[in-house]
Each structure stands twice: as C-alpha cells, then as structure tokens.
N, C-alpha and C positions, 0 to 999 in steps of 0.2 A: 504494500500500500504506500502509495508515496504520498508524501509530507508536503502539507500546503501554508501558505501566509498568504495573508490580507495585506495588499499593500494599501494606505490612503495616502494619495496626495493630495494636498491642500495650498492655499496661495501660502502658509503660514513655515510648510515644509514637508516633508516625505514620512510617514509613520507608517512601521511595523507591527500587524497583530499577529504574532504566533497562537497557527492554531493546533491545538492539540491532536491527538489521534483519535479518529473517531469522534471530531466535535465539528466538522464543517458544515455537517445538516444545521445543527443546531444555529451556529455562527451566521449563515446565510439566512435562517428563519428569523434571528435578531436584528439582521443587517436590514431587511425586509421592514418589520416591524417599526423599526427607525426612519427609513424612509417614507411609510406610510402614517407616520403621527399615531403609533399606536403604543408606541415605548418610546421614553425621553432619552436613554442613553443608553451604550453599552460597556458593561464593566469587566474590566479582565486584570485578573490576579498574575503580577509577575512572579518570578521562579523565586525571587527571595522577598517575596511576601506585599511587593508594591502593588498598588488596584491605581491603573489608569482608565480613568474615565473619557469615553467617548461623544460627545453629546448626540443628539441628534441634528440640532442644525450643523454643526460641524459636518455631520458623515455627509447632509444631503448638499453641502457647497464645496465637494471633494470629488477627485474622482476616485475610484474603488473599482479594483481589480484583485482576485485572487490569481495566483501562480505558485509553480511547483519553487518551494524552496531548494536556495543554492546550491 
C-alpha cells in the first residue's frame, strides 16, 4: 500500500499533512466536509504530540492535492 500526503498550498506557503495508513478515506471525507461548510476545521496530531489546526476557510483559498509520498 503506498503512503500518501496532502499537500496544501496557500498564498501564505506550502503545508504538509501526513496521512497515516489507512486514514485517507477518512482525511478526504474531512477535506470534503470542510469545503462544504459542514466542519470548521481539520485537526491532526503531530508525531511528538503537536495538533495543527487547519481551518476551513484556509483549506477552501488553497489548493489541495494529495500525492504519493517521497
């Protein structure tokens, strides 16, 4: 199974959401949800315990592409 990330680019800069294994359905139903005004943000727990917040106007004046990681 090959390993995916979310890239967003934004006028502000390039972010990376690593997504786990077996969580990209999920991620895409979030990403979805965010663009249709139906959840304010997306929240993803870093590896040593950081939570970055995504909002939603953010994701929807970004562009979003998922691709195979490097």
């Amino acid at each position: 199974m090959e390993t995916k990330i979310i890239k967003v680019t934004h006028v502000t800069g390039t972010y990376i959401i690593e997504v786990t294994n077996g969580a990209l359905n999920d991620m895409k139903t979030q990403l979805d949800k965010c663009l249709n005004d139906e959840q304010g943000a997306i929240v993803v727990k870093g590896e040593d315990g950081d939570q970055f917040v995504y909002p939603s106007d953010f994701l929807k004046n970004s562009f979003i592409s998922i691709v195979d990681r490097e």
